[in-house]
DSSP file (Angstrom, degrees, kcal/mol; ACC not computed):
  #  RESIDUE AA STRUCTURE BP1 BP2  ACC     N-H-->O    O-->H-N    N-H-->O    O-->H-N    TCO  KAPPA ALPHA  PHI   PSI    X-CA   Y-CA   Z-CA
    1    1 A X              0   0    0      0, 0.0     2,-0.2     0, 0.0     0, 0.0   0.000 360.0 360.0 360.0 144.6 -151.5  -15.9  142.6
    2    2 A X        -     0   0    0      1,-0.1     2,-0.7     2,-0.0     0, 0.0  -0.499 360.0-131.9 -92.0 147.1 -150.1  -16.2  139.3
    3    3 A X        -     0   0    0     -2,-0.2     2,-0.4     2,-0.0    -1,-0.1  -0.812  30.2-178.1 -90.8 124.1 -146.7  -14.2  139.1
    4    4 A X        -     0   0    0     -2,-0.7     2,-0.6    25,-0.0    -2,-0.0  -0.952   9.8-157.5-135.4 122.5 -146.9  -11.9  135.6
    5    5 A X        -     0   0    0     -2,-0.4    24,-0.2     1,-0.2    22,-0.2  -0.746  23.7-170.3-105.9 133.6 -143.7   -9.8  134.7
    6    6 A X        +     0   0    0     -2,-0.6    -1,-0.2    20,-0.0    23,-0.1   0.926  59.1 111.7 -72.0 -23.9 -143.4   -6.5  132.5
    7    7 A X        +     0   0    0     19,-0.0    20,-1.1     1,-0.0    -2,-0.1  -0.053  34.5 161.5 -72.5 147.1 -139.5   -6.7  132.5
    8    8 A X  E     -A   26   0A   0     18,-0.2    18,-0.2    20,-0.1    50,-0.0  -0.272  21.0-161.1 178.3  59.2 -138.2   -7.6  129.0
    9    9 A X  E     +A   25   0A   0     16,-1.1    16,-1.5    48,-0.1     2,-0.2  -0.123  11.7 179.5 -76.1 143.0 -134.4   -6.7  128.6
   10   10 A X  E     +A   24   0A   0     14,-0.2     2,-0.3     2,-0.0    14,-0.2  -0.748   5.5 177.8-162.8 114.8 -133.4   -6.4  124.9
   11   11 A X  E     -A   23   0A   0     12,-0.6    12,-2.8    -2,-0.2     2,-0.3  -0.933  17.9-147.0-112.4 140.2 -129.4   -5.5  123.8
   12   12 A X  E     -A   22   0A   0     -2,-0.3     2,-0.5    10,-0.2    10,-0.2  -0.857   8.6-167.3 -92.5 150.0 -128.4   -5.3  119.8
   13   13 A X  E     -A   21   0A   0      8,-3.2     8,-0.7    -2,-0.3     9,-0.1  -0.775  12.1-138.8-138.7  96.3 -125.7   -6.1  119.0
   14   14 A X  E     -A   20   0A   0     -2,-0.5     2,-0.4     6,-0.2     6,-0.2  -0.073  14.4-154.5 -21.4 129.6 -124.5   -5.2  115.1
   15   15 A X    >   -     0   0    0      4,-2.1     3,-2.0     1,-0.0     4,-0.1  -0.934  23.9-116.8-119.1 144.1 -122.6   -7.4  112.9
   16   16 A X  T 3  S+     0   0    0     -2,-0.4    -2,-0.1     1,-0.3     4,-0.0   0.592 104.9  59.8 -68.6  -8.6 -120.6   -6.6  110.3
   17   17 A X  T 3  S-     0   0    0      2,-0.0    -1,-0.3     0, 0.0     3,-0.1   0.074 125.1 -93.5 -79.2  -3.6 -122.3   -8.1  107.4
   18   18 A X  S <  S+     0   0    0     -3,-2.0    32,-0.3     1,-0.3    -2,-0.1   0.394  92.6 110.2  92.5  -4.9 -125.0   -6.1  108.2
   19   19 A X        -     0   0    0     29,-0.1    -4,-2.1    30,-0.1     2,-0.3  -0.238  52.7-130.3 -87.1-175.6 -127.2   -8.6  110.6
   20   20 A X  E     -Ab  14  51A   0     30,-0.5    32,-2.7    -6,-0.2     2,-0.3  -0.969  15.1-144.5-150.6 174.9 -127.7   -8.5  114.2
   21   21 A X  E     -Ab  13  52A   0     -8,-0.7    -8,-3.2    -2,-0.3     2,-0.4  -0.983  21.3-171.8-134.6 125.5 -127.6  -10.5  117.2
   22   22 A X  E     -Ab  12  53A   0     30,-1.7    32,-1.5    -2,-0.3     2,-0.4  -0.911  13.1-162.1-128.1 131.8 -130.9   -9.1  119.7
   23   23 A X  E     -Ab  11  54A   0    -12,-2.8   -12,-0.6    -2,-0.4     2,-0.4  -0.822  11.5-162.8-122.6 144.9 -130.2  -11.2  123.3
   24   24 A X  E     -A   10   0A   0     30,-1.5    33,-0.8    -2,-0.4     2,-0.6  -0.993  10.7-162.0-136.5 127.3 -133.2  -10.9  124.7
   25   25 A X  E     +A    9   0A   0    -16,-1.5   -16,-1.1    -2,-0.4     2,-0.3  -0.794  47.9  14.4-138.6 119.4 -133.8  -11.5  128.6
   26   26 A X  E    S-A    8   0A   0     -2,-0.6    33,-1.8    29,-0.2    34,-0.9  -0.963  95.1  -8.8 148.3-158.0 -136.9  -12.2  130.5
   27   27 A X  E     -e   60   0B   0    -20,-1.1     2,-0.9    -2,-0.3    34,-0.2  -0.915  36.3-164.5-102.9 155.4 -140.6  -13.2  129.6
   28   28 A X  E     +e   61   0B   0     32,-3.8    34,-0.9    -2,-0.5    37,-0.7  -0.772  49.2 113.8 -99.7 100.2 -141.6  -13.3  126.5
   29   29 A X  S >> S-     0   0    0     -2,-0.9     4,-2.9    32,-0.2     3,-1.2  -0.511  77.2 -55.8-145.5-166.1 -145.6  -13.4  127.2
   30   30 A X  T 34 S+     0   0    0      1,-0.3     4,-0.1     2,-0.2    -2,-0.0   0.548 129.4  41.2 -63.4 -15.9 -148.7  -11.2  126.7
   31   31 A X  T 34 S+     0   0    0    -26,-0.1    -1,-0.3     2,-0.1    -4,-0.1  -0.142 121.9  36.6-126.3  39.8 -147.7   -8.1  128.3
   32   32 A X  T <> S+     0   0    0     -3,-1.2     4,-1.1    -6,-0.0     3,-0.2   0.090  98.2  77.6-176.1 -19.7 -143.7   -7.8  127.1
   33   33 A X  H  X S+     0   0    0     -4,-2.9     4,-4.0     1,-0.2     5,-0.2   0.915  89.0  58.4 -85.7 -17.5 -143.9   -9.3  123.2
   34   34 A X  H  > S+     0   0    0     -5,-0.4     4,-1.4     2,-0.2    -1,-0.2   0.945 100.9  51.0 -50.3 -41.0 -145.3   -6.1  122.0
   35   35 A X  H  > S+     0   0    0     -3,-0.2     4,-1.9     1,-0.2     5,-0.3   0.997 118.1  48.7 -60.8 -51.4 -142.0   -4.3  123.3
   36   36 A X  H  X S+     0   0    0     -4,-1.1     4,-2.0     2,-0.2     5,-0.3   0.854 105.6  46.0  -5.7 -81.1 -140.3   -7.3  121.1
   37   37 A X  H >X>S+     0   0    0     -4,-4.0     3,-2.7     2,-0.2     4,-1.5   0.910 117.2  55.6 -73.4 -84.1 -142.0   -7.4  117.8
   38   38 A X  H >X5S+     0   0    0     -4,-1.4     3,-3.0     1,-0.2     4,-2.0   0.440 114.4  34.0 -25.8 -95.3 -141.3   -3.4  118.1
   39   39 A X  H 3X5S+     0   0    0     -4,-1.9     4,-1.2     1,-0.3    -1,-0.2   0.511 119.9  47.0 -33.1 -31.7 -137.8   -3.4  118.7
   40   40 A X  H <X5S+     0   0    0     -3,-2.7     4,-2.0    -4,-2.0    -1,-0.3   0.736 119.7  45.3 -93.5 -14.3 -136.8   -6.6  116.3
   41   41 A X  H <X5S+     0   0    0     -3,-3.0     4,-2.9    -4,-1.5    -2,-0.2   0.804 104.4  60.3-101.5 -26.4 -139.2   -4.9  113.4
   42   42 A X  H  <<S+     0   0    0     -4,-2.0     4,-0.4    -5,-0.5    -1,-0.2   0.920 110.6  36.0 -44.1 -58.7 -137.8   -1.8  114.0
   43   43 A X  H ><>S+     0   0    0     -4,-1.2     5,-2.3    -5,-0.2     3,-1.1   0.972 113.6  59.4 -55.1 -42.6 -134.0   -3.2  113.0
   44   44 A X  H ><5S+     0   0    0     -4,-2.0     3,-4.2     1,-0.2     4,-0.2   0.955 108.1  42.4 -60.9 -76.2 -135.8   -5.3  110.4
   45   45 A X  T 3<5S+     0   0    0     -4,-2.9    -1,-0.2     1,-0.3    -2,-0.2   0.652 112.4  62.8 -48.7  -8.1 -137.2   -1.4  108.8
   46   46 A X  T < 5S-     0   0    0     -3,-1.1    -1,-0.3    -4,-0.4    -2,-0.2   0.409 126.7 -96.7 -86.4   2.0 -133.5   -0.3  109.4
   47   47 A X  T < 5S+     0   0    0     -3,-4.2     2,-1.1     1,-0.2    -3,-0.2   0.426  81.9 127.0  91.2  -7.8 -132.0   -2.6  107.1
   48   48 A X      < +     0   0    0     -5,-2.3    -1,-0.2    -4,-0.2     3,-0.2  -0.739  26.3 176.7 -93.9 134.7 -130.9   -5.5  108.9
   49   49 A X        +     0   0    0     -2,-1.1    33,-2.1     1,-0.2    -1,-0.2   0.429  60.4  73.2-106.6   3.3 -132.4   -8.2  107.1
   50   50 A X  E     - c   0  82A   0     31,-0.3   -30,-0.5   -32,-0.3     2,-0.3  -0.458  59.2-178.8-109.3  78.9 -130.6  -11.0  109.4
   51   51 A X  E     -bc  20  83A   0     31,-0.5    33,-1.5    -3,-0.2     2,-0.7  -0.631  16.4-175.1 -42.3  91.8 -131.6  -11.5  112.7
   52   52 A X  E     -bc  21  84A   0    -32,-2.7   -30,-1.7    -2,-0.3     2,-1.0  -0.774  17.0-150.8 -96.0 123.8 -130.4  -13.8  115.3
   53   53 A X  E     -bc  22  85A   0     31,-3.2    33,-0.9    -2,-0.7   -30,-0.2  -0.690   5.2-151.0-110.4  82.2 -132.4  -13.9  118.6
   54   54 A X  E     +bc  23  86A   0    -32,-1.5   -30,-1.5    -2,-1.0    33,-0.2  -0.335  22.8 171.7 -55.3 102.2 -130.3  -14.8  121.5
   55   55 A X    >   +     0   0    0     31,-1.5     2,-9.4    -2,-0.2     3,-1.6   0.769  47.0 109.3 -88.4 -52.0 -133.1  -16.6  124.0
   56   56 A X  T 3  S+     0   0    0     30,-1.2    -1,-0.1     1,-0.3   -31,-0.1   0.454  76.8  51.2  -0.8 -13.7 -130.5  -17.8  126.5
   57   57 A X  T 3  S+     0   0    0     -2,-9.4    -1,-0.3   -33,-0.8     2,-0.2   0.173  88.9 102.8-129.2 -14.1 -131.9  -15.2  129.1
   58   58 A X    <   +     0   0    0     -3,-1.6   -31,-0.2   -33,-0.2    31,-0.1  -0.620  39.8 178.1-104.1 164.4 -135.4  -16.1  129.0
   59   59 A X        +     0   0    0    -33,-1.8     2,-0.3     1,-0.5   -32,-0.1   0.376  65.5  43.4-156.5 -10.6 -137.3  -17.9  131.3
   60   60 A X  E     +e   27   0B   0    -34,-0.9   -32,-3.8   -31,-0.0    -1,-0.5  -0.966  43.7 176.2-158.9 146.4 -140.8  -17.8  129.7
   61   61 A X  E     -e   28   0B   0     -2,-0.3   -32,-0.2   -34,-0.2   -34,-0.0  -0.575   5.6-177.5-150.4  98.1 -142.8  -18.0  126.6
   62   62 A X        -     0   0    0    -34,-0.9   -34,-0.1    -2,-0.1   -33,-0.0   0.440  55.4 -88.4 -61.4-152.1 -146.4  -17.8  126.0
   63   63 A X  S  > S+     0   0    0      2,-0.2     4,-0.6     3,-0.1     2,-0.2   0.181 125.4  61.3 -97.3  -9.4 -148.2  -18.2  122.7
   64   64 A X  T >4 S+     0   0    0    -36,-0.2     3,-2.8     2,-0.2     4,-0.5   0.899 105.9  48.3 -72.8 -77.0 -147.7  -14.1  122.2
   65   65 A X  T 34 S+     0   0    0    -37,-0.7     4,-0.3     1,-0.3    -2,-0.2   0.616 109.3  47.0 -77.1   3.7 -144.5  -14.8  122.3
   66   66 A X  T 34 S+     0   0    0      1,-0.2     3,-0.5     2,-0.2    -1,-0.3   0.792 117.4  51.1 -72.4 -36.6 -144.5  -17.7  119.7
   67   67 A X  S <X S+     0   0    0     -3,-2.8     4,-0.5    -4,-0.6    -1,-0.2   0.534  97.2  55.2 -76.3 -34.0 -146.4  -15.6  117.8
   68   68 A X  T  4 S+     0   0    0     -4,-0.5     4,-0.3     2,-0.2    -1,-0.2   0.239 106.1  58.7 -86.4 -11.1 -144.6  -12.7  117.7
   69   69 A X  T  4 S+     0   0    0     -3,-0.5     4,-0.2    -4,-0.3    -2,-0.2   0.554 105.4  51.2 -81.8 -15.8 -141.4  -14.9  116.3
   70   70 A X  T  > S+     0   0    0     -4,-0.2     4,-2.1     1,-0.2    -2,-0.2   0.851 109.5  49.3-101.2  -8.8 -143.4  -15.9  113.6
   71   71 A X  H  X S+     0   0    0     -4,-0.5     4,-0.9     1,-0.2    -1,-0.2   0.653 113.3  46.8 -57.5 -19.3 -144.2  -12.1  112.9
   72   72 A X  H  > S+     0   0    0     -4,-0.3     4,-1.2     2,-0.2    -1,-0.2   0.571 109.3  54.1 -97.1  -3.5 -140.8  -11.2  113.0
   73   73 A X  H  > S+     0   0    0     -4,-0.2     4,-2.3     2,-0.2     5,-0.2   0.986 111.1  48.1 -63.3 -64.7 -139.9  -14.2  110.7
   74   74 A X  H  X S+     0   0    0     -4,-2.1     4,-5.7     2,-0.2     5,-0.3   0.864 107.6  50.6 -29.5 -57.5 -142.4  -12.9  108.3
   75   75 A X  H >X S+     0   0    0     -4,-0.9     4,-1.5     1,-0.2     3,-1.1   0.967 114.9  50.0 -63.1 -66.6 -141.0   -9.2  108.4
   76   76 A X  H >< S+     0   0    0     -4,-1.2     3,-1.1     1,-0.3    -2,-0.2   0.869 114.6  41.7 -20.1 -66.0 -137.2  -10.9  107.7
   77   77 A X  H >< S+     0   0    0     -4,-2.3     3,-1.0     1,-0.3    -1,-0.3   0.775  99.7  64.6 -88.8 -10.7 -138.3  -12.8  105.1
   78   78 A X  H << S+     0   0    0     -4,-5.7     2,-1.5    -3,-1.1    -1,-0.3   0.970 115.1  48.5 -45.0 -43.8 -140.9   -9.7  103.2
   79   79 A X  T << S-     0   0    0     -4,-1.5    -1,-0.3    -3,-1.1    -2,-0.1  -0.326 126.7-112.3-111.2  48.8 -136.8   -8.3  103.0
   80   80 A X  S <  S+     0   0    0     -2,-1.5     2,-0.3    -3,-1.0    -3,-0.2   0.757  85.7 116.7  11.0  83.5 -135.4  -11.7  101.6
   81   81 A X        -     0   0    0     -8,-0.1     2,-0.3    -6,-0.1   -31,-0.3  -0.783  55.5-128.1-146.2-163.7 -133.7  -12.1  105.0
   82   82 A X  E     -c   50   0A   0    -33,-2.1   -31,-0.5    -2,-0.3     2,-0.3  -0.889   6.9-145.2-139.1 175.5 -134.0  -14.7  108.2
   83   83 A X  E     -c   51   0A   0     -2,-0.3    23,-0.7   -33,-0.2     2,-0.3  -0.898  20.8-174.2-138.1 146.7 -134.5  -15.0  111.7
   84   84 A X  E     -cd  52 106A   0    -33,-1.5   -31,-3.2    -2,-0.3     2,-0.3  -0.951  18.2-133.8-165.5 137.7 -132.6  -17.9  113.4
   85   85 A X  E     -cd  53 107A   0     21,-0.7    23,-0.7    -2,-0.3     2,-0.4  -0.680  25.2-158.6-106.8 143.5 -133.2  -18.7  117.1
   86   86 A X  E     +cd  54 108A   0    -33,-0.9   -31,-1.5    -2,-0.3   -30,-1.2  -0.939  54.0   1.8-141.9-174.4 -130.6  -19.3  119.7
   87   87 A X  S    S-     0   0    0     21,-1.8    22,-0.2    23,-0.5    -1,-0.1   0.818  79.0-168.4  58.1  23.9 -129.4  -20.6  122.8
   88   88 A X        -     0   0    0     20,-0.6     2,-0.3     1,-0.1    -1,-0.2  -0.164  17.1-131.7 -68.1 120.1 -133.2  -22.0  123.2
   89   89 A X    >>  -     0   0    0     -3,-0.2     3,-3.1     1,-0.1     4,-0.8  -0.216  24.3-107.5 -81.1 144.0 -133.9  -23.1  126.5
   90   90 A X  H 3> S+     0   0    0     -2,-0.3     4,-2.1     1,-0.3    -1,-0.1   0.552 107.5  58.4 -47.6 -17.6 -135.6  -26.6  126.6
   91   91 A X  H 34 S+     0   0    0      1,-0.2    -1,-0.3     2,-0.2    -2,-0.1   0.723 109.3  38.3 -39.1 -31.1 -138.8  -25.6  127.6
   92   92 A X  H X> S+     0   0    0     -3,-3.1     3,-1.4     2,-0.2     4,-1.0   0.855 109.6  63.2-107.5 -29.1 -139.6  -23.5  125.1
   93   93 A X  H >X S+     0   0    0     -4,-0.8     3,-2.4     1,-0.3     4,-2.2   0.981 111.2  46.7 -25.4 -67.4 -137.8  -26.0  122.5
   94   94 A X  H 3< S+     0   0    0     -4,-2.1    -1,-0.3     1,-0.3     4,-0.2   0.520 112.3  45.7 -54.6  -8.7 -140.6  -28.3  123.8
   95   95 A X  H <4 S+     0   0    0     -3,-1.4    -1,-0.3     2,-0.1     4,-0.3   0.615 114.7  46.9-128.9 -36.5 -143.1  -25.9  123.4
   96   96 A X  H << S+     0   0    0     -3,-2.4     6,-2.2    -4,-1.0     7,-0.4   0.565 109.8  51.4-104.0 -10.2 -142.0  -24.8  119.9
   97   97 A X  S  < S+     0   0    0     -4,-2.2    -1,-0.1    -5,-0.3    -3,-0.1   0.736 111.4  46.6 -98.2  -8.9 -141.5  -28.4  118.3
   98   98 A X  S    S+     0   0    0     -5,-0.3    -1,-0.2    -4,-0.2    -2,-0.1   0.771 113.7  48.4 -82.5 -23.8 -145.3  -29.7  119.5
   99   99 A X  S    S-     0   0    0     -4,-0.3     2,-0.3     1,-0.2    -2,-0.1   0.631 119.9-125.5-100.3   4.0 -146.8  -26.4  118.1
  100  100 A X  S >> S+     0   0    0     -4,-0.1     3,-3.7     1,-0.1     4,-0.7  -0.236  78.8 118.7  80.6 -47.8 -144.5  -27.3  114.8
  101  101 A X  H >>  +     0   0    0     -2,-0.3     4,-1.0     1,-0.3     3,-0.9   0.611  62.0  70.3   2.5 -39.9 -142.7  -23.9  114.9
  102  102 A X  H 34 S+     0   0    0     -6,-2.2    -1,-0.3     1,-0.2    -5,-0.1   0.519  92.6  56.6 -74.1 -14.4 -139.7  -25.7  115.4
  103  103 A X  H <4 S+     0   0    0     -3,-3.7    22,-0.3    -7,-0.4    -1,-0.2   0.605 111.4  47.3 -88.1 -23.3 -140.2  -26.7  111.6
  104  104 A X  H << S+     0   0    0     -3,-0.9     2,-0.4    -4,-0.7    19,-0.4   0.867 107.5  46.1 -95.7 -41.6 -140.3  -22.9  110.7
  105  105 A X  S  < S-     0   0    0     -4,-1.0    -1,-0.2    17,-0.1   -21,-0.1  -0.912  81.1-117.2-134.9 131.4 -137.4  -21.3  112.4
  106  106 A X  E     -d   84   0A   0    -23,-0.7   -21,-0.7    -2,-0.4     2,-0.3  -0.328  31.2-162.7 -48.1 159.6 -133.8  -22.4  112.5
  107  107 A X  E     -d   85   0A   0    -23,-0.1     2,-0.5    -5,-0.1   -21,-0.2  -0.966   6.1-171.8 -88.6 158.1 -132.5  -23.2  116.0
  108  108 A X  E     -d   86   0A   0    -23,-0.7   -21,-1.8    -2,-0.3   -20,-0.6  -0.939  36.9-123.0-149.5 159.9 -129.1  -23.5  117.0
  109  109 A X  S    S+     0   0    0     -2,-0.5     2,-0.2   -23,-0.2    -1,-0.1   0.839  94.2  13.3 -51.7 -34.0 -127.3  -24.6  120.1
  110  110 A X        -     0   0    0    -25,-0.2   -23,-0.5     1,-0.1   -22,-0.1  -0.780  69.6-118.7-136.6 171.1 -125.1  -20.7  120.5
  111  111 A X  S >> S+     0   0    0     -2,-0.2     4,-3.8   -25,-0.2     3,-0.7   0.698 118.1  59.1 -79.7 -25.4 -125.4  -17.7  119.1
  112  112 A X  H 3> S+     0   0    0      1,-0.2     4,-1.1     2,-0.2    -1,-0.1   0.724 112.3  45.7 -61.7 -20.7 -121.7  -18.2  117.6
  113  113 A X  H 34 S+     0   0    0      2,-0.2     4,-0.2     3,-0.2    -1,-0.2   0.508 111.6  48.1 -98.5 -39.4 -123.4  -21.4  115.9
  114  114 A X  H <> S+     0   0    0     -3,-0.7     4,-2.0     2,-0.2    -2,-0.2   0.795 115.0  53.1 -84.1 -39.8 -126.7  -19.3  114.7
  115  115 A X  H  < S+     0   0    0     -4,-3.8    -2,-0.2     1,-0.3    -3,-0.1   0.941 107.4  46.4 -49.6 -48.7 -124.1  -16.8  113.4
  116  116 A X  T  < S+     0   0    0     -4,-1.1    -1,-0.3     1,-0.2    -3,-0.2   0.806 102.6  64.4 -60.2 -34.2 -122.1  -19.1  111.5
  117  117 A X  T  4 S-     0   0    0     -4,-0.2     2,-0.3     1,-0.1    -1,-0.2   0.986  85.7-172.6 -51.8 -65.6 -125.0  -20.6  109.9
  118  118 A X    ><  -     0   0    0     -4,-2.0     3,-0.6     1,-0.2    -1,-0.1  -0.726  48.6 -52.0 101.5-141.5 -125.8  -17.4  108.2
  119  119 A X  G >  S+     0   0    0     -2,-0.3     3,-1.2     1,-0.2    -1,-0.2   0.532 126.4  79.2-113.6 -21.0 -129.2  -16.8  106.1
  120  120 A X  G 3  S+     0   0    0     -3,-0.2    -1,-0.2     1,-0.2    -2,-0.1   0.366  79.0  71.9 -86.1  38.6 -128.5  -19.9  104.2
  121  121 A X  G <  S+     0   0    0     -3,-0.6    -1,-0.2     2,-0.1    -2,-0.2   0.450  71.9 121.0-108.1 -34.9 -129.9  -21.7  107.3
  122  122 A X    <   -     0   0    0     -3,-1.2   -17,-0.1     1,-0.1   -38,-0.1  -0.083  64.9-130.2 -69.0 141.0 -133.4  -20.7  106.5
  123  123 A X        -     0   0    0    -19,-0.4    -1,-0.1     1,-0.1    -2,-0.1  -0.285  20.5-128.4 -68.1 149.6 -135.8  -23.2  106.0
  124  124 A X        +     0   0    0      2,-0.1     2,-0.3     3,-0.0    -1,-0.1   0.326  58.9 139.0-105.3  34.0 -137.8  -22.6  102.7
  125  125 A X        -     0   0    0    -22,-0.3     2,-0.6   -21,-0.2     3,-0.2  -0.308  55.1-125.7 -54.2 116.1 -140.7  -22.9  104.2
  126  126 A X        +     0   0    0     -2,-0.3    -1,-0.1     1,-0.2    -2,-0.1  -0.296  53.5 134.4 -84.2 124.3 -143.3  -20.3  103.1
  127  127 A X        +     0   0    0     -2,-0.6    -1,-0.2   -23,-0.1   -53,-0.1   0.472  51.9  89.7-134.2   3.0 -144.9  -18.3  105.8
  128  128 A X  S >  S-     0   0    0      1,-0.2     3,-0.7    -3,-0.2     2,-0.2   0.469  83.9-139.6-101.1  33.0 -144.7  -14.9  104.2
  129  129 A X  G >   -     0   0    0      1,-0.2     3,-2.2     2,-0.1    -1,-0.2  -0.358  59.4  -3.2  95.8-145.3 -147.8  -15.2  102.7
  130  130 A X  G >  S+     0   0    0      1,-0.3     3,-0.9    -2,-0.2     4,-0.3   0.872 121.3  70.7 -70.5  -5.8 -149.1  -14.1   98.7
  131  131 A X  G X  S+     0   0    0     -3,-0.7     3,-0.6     1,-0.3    -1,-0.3   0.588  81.0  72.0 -85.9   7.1 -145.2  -12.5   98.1
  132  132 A X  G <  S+     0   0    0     -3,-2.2    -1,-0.3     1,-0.3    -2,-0.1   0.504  73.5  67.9-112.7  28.5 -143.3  -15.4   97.8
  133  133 A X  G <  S+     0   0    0     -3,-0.9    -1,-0.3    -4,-0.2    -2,-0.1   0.596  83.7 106.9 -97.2 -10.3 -143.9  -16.9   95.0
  134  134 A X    <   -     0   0    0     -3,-0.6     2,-0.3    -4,-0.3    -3,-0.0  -0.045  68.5-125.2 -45.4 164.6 -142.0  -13.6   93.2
  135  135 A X              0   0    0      1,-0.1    -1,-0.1     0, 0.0    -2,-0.1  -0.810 360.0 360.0-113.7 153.7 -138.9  -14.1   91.8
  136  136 A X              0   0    0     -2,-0.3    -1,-0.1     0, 0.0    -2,-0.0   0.714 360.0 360.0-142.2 360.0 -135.9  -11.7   92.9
């Protein structure tokens, strides 16, 4: 029997520049990204428009939850912001560089490392769709 967990642990932590750092701990699958994409799109509609998403804690990630990083990329970047991944544990590394993701969303080794990077990390890859060709 296949093991499937609701549990989905999610602390912010503010920054003073106005970003955040969201540790996230648990799986990130079909039944738990929903709580996710709420909670990181929620800060995003509060004003922080840089996210870093502390993985270090997580132990699983379906195609929800792949899916639900590139929905919260999207919401970042509607608010000329980023999302930058960290601490990603090699499984889902592997998992995000075959499905090309890995092409989309910064990773970085720490969170101290995603911090430092800052929003001028982001790839300029367009994934949010007919608004980015505006100028701002």
């Amino acid at each position: 029997m296949t093991h499937v967990s609701d549990t989905l642990d999610m602390t912010v932590h503010h920054l003073s520049d106005g970003s955040a750092v969201l540790t996230v701990t648990g799986d990130v699958d079909l039944h738990t990204s929903p709580t996710l994409r709420a909670h990181a799109l929620a800060l995003v509609d509060e004003g922080v428009r840089h996210l870093v998403l502390d993985l270090a804690g997580v132990d699983f990630v379906d195609s929800t939850g792949l899916s639900t990083f590139i929905t919260i990329l999207q919401a970042t970047r509607r608010r000329d912001g980023s999302l930058r991944l960290a601490a990603v544990p090699d499984r889902l590394m592997r998992m995000m560089t075959m499905t090309g993701i890995s092409e989309l969303l910064p990773v970085h080794a720490t969170v101290d490392e995603a911090v430092a990077a800052g929003p001028a990390a982001a790839p300029v890859t367009d994934v949010a769709g007919p608004d980015a060709g505006t100028a701002g």
